[in-house]
N, C-alpha and C positions, 0 to 999 in steps of 0.2 A: 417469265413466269416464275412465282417464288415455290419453294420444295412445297411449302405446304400445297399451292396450287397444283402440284404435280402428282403427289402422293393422293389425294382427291380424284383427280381427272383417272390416274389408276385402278384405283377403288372403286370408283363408279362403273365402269365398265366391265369387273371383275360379277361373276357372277356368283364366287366364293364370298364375294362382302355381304354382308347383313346390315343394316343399316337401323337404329333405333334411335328413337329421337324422343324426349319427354322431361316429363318431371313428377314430382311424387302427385301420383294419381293419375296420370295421364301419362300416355306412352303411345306410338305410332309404330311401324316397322316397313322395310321396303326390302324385299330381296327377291331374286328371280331363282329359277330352275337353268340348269346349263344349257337348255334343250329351249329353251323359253322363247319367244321373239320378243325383240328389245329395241328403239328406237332411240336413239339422240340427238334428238332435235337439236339444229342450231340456234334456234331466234330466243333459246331459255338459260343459255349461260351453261354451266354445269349442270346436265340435267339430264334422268333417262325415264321410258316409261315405258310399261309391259298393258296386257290386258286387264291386269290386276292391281297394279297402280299406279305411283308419279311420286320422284324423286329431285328437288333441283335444294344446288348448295349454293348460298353466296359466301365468296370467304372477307376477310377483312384484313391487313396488316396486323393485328392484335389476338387473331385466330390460332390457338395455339393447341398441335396434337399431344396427348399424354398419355403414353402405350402402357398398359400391364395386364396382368390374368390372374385369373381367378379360379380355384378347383372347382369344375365343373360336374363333378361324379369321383367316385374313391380314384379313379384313375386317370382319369384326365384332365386338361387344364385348357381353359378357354381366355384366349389373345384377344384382347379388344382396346379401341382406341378412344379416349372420349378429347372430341372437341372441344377448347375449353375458351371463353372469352374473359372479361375482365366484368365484373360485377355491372359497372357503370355501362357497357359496351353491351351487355347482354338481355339487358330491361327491356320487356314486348308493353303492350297497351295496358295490362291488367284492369280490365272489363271485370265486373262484378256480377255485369246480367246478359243475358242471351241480348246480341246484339245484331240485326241485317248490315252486312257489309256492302251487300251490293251484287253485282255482276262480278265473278270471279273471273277476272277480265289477265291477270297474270297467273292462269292454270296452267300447266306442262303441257299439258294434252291440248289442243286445240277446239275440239269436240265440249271441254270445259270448259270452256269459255265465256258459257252463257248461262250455265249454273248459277243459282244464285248462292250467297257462301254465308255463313252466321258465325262470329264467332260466340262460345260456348259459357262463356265469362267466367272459365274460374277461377279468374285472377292469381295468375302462378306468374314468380318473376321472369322463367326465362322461356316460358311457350304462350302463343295465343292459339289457345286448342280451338280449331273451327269445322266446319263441318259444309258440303257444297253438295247440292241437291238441285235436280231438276223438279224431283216427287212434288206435286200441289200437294196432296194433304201434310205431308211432311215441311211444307213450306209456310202452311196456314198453320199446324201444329206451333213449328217456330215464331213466328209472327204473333200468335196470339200470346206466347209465353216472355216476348221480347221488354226487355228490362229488367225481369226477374233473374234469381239467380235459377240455375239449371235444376238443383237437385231441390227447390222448393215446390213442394207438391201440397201444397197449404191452398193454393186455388189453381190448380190443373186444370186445363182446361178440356 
């Protein structure tokens, strides 16, 4: 197991991590309470999940962490790690429009599984921001706006 594997598999199970994940305009977060129940499933690699959400990390040989902080308030200073991949290594789908993926068939939770998942298209280089729903109106909502870009409300439906 390589350190970054290690300092990962740490982290995760830590309930002090906070875990943020994004890019400009779109941003996601995973963190639990100490008190929280928390599962780690084996069949999802790196991965944990509360009542409140799902977290799993793949890593790669080229996964490289980059620790520093930032002043958080006049007095305090906030530790954070960003993940950082190689440009070429880092590129998702960049979908332009609301697009059905399918059955969200590799979800953390199991119970997920059958969601169906869209991603959001707004072609950012290093997220495919998606969204997984069992809701029917929120699934025909998605559906009928599919191929468009998200924030075009030019024919809403």
């Amino acid at each position: 197991m390589s350190e970054v594997q290690k300092l990962l598999e740490e982290q995760i199970r830590s309930h002090e991590t906070h875990w943020h994940l994004g890019t400009f305009g779109v941003v996601a977060e995973f963190m639990r309470d100490e008190d929280e129940p928390v599962a780690f499933p084996g069949d999802c690699g790196l991965a944990a999940f509360t009542a409140r959400g799902a977290i799993r990390l793949e890593t790669s040989a080229d996964l490289t962490p980059f620790a520093y902080e930032t002043a958080a308030r006049a007095k305090t200073w906030s530790q954070q790690v960003a993940l950082c991949l190689p440009r070429e290594a880092c590129a998702m789908n960049r979908r332009s429009g609301v697009t059905e993926l399918g059955a969200d068939r590799l979800a953390v939770r199991a119970d997920d599984r059958r969601a169906i998942l869209f991603d959001l298209g707004l072609d950012r280089l290093q997220v495919d921001a998606c969204i997984r729903t069992n809701d029917v109106r929120l699934i025909e909502i998605l559906r009928e706006s599919e191929g468009r870009p998200l924030f075009d409300f030019s024919t809403a439906p």
